[in-house]
N, C-alpha and C positions, 0 to 999 in steps of 0.2 A: 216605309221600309227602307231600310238601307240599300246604298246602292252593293252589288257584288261585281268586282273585276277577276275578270279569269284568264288573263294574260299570261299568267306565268303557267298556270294549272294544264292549258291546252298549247301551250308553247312545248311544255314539258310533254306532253302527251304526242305531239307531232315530234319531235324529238326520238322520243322512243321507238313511235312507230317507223319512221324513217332508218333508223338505226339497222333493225331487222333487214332492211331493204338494199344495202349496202351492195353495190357492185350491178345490182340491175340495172337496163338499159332506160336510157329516153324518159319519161315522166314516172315513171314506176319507182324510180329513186328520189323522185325529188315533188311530187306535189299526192298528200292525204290519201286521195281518195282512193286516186291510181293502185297506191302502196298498199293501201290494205284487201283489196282485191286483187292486188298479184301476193300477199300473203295467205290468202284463205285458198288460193290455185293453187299455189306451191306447198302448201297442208295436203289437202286430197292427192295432189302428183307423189308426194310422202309416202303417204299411207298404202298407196295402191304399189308403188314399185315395194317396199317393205314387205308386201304379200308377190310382188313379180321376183325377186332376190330367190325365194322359197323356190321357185318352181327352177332358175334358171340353174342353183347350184345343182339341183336333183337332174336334168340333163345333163349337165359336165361328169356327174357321178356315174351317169346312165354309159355316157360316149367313152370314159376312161375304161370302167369294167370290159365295155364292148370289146375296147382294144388290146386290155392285158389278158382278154379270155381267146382274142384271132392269137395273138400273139404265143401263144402257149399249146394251140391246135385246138381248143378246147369248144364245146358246144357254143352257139352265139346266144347274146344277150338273155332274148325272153325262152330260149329251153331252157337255160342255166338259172332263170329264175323261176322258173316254172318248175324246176328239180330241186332248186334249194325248198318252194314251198312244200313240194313230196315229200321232200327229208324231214321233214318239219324243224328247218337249220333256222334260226332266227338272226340272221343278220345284216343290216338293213343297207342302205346302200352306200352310206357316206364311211360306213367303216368298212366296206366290201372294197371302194375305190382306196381307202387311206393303207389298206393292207396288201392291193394289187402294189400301190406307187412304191411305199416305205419296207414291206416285207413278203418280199416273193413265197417264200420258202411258205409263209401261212397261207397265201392267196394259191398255192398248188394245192396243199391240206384239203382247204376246203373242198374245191375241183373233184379231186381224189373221193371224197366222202360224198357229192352228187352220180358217183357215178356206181 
């Protein structure tokens, strides 16, 4: 059988995977093994903040309304959702805050029509 050299094939392959790894600290940038185990940690830390993103934008939406509704005298947070669902008003919360921040005059409207 012939012989097979694989110098350049797994040169190349640390190469790449190194590459990925760019700016880590201590052996995680510079030696295999490390590298590809702080890649498959920083995959799962990905995915999970990607689903954590989801929840933290829906609190900022939650805290804004809270404030443009004290601010207005208006009932707090969960009456004001709890009225919107009575009305059966469909509007969910990233457009309830983008309408408090950008356009008062509608985020009154609304108000108006829960009560």
């Amino acid at each position: 059988m012939p012989r097979v050299k694989r110098g350049t094939i797994k040169a190349k392959r640390r190469r790449n995977l190194l590459s990925q790894v760019k700016g880590y600290q201590f052996g995680r940038s510079t030696k295999k093994r490390q590298a590809r185990e702080a890649i498959f940690h920083a995959g799962n830390h990905a995915f999970a903040h990607r689903r954590d993103k989801k929840n933290d934008y829906r609190r900022l939406w939650q805290v804004q309304i809270n404030a443009y509704l004290r601010e207005l005298g208006a009932p707090s947070y969960s009456k004001f959702m709890g009225l919107l669902k009575k009305k059966e008003i469909g509007v969910n919360r990233k457009m309830l805050a983008l309408l408090a921040r950008e356009n008062p005059e509608a985020f009154q409207a609304i108000i108006e029509k829960t009560k």
